[in-house]
C-alpha positions as CSV (number, residue, x, y, z in Angstrom):
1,X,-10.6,-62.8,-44.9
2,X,-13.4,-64.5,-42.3
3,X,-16.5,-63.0,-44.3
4,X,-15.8,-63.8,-47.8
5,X,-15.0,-67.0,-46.6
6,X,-18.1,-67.0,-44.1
7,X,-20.0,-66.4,-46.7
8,X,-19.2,-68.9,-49.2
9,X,-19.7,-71.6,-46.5
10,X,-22.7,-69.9,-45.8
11,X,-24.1,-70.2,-49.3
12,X,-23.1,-73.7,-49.7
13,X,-24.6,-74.9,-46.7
14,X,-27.8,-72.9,-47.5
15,X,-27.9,-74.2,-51.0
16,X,-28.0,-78.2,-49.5
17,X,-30.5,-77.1,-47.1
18,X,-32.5,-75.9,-49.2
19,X,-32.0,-79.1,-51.6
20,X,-32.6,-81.7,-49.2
21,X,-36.4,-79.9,-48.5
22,X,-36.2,-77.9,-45.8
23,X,-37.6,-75.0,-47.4
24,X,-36.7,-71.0,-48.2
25,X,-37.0,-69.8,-44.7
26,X,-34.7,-72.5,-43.0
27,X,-32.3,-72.1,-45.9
28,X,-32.0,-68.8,-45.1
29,X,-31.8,-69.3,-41.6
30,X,-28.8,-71.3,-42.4
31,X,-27.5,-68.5,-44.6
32,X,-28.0,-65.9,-41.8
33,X,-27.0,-67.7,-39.2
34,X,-23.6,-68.9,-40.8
35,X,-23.2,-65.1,-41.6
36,X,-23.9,-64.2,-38.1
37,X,-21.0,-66.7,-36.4
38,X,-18.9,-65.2,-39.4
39,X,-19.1,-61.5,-38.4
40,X,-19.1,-62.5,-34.7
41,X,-15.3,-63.9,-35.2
42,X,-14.4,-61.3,-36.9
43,X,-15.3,-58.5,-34.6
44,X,-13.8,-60.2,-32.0
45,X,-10.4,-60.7,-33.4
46,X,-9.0,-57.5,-32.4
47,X,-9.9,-57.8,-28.5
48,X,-8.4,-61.4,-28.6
49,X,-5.2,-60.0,-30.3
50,X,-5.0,-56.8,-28.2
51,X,-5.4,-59.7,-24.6
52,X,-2.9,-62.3,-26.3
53,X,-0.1,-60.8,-24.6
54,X,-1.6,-60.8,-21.2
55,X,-2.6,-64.8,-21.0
56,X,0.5,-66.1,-19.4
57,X,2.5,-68.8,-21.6
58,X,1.9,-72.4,-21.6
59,X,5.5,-73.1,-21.8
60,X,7.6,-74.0,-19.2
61,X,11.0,-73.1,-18.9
């Protein structure tokens, strides 16, 4: 569910920055970029799931 939704953000934001001027390559900078953090999270979603039950709780007792 992270990369669609990665890469709707990552169209919109694109899409402004390419409306307020900034040009094709910095739009798709943007677009890559957003795409980039996007895949990065979810990559890493299994290790901090598979770790989660080795940070010790919060909670005191």
């Amino acid at each position: 569910m992270v990369m669609p939704v990665a890469l709707f953000i990552a169209a919109a934001f694109a899409v402004f920055s390419w409306s307020q001027g900034q040009g094709g390559p910095v739009a798709g900078l943007v677009f890559f970029g957003i795409i980039a953090i996007g895949f990065t999270i979810n990559a890493l979603l299994p290790l901090v799931e598979k770790i989660k039950p080795h940070i010790p709780s919060r909670s005191r007792s």
